[in-house]
VOGU-3710 file (C-alpha; in Angstrom, 3 decimals, decimal comma):
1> xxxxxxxxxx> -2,439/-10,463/22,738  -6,247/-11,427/22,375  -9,122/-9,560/23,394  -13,083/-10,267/23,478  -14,142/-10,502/19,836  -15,867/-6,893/18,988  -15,474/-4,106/16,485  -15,403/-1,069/19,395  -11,950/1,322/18,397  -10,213/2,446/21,420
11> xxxxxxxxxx> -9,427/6,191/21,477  -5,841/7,668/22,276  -4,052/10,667/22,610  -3,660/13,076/19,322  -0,286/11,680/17,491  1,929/13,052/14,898  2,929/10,206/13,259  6,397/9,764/11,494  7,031/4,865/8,964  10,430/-15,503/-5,471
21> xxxxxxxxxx> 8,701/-15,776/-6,381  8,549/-16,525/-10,465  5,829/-14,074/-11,905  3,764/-15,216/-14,781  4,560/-12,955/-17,789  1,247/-12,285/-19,070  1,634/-12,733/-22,853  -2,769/-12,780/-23,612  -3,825/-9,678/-23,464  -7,896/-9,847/-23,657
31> xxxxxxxxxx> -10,117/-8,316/-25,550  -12,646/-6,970/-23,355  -13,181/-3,422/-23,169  -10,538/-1,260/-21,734  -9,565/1,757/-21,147  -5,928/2,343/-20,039  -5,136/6,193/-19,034  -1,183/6,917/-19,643  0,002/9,445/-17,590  3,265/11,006/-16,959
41> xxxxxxxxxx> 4,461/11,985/-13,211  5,499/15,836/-14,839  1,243/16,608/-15,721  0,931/16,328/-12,029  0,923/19,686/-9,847  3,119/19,469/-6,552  3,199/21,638/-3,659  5,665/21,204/-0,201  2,936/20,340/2,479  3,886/22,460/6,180
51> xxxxxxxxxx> 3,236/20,924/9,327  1,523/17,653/9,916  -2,191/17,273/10,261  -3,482/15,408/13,652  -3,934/11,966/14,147  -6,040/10,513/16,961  -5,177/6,812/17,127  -8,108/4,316/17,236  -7,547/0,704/17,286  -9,637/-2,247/15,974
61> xxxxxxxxxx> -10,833/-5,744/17,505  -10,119/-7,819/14,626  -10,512/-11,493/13,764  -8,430/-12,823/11,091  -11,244/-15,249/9,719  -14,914/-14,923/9,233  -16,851/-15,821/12,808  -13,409/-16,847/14,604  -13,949/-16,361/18,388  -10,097/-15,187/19,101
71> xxxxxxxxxx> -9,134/-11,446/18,079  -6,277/-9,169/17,884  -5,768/-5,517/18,293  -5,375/-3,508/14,991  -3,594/-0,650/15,442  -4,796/2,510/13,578  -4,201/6,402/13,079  -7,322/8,564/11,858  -6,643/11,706/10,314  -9,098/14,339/9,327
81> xxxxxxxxxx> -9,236/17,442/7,241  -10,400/20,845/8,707  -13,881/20,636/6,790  -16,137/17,297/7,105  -15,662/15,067/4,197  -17,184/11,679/2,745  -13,832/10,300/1,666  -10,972/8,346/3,606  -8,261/6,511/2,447  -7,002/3,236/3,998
91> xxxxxxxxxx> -3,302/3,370/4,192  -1,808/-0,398/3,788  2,063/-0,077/3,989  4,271/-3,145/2,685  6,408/-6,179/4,220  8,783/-5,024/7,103  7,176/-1,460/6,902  4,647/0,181/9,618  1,949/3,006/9,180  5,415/5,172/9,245
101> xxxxxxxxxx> 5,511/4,486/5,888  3,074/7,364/4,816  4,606/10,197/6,904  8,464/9,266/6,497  11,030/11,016/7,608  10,597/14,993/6,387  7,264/16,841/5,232  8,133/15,710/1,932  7,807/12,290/2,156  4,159/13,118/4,517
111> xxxxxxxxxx> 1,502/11,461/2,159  -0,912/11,636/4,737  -0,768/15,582/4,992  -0,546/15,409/1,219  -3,977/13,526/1,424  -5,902/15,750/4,244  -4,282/18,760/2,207  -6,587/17,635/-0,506  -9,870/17,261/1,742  -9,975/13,697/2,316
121> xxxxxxxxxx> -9,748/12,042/5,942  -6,932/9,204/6,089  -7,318/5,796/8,436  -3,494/4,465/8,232  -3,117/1,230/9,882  -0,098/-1,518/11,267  -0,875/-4,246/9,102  -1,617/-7,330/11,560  1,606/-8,528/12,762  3,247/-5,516/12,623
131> xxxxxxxxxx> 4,116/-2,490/14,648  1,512/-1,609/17,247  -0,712/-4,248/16,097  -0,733/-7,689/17,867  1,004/-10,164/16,213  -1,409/-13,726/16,144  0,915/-16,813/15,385  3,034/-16,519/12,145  1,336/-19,043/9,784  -1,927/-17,269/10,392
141> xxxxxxxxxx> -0,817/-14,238/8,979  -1,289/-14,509/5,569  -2,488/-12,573/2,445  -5,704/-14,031/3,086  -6,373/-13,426/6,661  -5,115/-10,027/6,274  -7,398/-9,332/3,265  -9,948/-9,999/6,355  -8,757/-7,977/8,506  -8,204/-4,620/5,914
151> xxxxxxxxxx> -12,258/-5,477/5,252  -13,087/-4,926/8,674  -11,669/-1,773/8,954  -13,450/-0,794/5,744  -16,277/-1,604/7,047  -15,855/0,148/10,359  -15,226/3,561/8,297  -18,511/2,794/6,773  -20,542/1,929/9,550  -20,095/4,395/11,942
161> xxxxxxxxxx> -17,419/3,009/14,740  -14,762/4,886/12,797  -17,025/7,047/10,665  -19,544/6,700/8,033  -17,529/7,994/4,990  -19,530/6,780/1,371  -16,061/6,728/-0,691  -13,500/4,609/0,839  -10,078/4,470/-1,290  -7,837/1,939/-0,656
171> xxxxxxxxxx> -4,202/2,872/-1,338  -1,287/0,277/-0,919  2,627/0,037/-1,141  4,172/-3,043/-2,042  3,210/-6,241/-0,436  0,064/-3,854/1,034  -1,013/-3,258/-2,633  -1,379/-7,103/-2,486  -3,283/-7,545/0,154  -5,748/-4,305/-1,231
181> xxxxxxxxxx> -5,937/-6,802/-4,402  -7,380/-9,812/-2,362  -9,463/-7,585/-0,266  -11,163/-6,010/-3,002  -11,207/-9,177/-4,999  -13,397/-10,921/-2,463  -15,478/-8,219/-0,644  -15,950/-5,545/-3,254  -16,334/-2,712/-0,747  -14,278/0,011/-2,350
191> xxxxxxxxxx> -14,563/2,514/-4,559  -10,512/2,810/-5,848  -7,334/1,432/-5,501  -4,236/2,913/-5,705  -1,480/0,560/-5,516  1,870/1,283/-5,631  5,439/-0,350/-6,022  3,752/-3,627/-6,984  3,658/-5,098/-10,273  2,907/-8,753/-11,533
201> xxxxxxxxxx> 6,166/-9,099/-13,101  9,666/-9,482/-10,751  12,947/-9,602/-11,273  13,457/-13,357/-9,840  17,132/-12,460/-8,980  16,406/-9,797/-6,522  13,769/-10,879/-4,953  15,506/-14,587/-4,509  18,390/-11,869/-2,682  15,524/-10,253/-0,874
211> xxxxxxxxxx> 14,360/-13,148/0,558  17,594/-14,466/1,558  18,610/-11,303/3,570  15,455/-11,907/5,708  16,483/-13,603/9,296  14,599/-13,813/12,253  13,474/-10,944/14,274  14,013/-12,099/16,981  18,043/-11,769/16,186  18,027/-8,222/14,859
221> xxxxxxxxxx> 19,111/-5,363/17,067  16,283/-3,321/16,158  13,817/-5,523/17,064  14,958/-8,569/19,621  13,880/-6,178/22,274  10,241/-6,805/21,478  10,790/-10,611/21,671  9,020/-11,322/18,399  7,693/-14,802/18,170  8,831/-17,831/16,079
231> xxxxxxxxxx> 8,281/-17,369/12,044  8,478/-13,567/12,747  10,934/-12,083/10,229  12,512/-8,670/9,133  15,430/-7,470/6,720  18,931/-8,032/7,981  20,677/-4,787/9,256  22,284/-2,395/6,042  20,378/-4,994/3,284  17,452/-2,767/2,835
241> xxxxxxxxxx> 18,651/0,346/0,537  19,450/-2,396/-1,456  15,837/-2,751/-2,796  14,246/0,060/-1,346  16,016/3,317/-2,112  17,742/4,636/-5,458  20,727/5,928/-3,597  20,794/9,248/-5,928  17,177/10,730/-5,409  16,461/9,528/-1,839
251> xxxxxxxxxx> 15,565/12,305/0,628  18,484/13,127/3,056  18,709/10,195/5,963  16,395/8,319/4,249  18,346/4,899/4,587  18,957/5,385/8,352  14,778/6,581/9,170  14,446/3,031/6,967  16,595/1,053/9,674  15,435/2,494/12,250
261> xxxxxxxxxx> 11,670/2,193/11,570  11,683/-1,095/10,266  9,171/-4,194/11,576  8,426/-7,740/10,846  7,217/-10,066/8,010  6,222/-13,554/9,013  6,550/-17,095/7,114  2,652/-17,101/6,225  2,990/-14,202/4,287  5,507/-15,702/1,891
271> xxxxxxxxxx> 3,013/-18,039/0,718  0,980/-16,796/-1,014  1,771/-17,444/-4,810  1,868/-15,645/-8,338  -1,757/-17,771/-9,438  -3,265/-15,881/-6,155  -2,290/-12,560/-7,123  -3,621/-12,409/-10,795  -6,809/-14,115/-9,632  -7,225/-11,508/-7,330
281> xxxxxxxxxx> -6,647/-8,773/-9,704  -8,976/-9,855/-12,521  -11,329/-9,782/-9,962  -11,248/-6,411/-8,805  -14,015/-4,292/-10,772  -13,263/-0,911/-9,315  -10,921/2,011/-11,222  -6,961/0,712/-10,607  -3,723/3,311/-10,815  -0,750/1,727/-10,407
291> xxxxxxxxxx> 2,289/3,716/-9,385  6,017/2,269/-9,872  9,558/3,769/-9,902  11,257/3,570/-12,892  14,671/2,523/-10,377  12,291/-0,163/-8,556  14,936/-2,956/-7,922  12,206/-5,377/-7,684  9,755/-4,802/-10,302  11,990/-2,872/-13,153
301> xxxxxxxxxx> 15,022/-3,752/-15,274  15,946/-4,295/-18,906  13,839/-7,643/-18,884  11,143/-5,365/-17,155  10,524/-2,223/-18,541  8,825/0,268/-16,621  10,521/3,374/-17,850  7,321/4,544/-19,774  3,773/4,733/-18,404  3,439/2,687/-21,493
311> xxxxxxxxxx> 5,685/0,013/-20,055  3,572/-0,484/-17,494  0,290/-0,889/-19,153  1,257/-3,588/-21,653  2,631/-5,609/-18,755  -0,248/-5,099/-16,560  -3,472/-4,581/-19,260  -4,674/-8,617/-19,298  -3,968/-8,592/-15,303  -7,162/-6,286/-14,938
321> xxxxxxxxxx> -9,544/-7,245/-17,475  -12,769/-6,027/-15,422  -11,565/-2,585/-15,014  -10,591/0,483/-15,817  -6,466/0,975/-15,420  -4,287/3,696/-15,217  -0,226/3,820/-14,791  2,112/6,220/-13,718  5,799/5,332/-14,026  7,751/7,735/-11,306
331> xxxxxxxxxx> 11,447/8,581/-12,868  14,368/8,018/-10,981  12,880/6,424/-7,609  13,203/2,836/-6,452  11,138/0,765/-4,679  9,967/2,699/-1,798  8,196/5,683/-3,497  7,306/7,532/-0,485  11,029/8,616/1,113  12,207/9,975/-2,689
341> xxxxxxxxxx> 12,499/13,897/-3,672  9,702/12,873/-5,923  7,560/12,162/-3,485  5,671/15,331/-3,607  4,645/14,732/-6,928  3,178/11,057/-6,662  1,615/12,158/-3,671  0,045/14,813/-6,019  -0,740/12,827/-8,784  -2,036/10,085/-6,557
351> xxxxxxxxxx> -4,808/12,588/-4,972  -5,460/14,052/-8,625  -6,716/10,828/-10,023  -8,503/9,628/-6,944  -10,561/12,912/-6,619  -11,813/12,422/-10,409  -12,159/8,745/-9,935  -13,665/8,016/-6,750  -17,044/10,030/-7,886  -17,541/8,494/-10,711
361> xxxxxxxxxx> -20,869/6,626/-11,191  -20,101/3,524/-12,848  -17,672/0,629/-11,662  -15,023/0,796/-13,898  -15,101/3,955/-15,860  -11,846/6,131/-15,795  -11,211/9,529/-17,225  -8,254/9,694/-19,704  -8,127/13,182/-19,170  -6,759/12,766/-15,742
371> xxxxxx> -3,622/14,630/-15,377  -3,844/15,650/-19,080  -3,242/11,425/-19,742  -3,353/10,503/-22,972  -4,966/7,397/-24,498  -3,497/4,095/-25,601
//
């Protein structure tokens, strides 16, 4: 669907929301100044969040390149704490997953009530393609358009059409952890990112498996009834605990609210390559935490250790020369962080660090004291 180019949301009715490549093993770490905060998932402080804060829904007119006269709907959920705050965070969910993501099947999987718990306001969006969002022609929809699109929105919390919050966090899950790295590697408008179940570093095997187990959407009972266009992809039916879910510390239902709630990939977004990524990220200048399961099919495995918080920082350290990087390894959950027991906890830890981080004066500066982190 395409609409009159502008940046005007529309408002909707209050809504309780519910969700190859070879990697370049980065052997040179540099010798800029760095400080890497180590911190263990156990120093964070967890509480059950009841009942689910409400969500007005307010959509974007989006274009997916700078000045392009055609634009799509963007499809987005604004959440907001019971006192007026200066901070949001931008919700980017990953490939085949929806703003569903965040809230997940049980109040323990909820990151947004987690998040407006903690006093921030939460903008959760359906990445461009996906879900409520309109869905432009496969190719188009790449990491780079939709770094363009994510920057828009940013800038509409900014500049009043959503609000006119002064700390904007950008949090991301998988493939939208990548597109927060290209967003914030070209526009610089954010003050934090927390990026989750991405690293640089995959296990080659399973994601070759992953890929193969993608077929048209179009073909998939879940989704042929929306008549998804050519190049529109998702996971074949049953393949997705596979690499999403460690089958002994998954919440209850988890892998059926996963089937049920899935949506599309497309063709463009497989392009974009290993050189991209770490271009992007030794761009990015702002404070980085990265958050991984230490059963992340994808990411972790003897090859790829990610069983320490340790782990993760010598893989990652040259990958983010410019800034400031912390890790969190998050034991016995796979890919798919958010619909784990220990869910709570990240969601804890996650707000923790970004309330110390995002009011910090200098670009780049990180606390190792966060979450009683230690120093490496």
């Amino acid at each position: 669907m395409h609409h009159d180019a502008n940046t005007t949301p529309t408002g909707g009715q209050p809504h309780q929301p519910r969700h190859h490549r070879t990697r370049h093993t980065l052997r040179a770490w540099l010798a800029l100044p760095l400080v890497l905060a180590v911190l263990l998932l156990t120093a964070a402080p967890a509480q059950a969040h009841t009942g689910r804060p409400p969500c007005v829904r307010h959509d974007l007119s989006v274009t997916l390149t700078t000045g392009a006269v055609s634009s799509y709907r963007l499809a987005g959920w604004l959440c907001q704490p019971s006192h007026p705050t200066t901070t949001v965070q931008l919700l980017v969910a990953g490939l085949t997953y929806t703003h569903q993501y965040w809230t997940g099947p049980d109040h323990r999987t909820d990151q947004v009530a987690a998040a407006v718990t903690a006093g921030n306001a939460v903008y959760m969006i359906d990445r461009i393609g996906t879900g409520a969002s309109d869905r432009p022609p496969a190719d188009q929809v790449t990491v780079t358009t939709e770094a363009t699109v994510v920057h828009q929105a940013v800038q509409a919390l900014r500049n009043g059409t959503l609000g006119r919050y002064t700390h904007v966090a950008g949090v991301g899950h998988s493939y939208g952890s990548v597109v927060w790295m290209a967003e914030a590697a070209a526009h610089h408008d954010v003050d934090a990112l927390a990026l989750t179940g991405l690293l640089h570093d995959i296990d080659l095997d399973a994601m070759t498996r992953f890929t193969t187990d993608l077929h048209p959407a179009a073909e998939d009972p879940a989704l042929a009834h929306s008549n998804p266009p050519s190049g529109y992809l998702t996971t074949r039916p049953g393949s997705r605990a596979t690499y999403f879910l460690d089958p002994g510390t998954a919440v209850p239902a988890a892998q059926g609210w996963d089937e049920a709630t899935k949506t599309t990939a497309t063709t463009g977004e497989l392009t974009f390559t290993p050189e991209q990524e770490l271009a992007h990220s030794r761009a990015i200048a702002v404070p980085v935490l990265l958050v991984v399961g230490t059963q992340d099919a994808l990411f972790c495995g003897a090859a790829l250790p990610c069983t320490r918080p340790a782990d993760i920082c010598q893989r990652e350290r040259g990958a983010f020369p410019a800034t400031a990087l912390t890790a969190m390894s998050v034991a016995a959950t796979g890919h798919s962080l958010n619909l784990h027991t220990s869910a709570i906890r990240t969601h804890a830890a996650i707000n923790t660090w970004l309330a110390r981080t995002m009011h910090q004066s200098a670009p780049g500066s990180c606390s190792p004291s966060v979450l009683t982190s230690a120093r490496q």
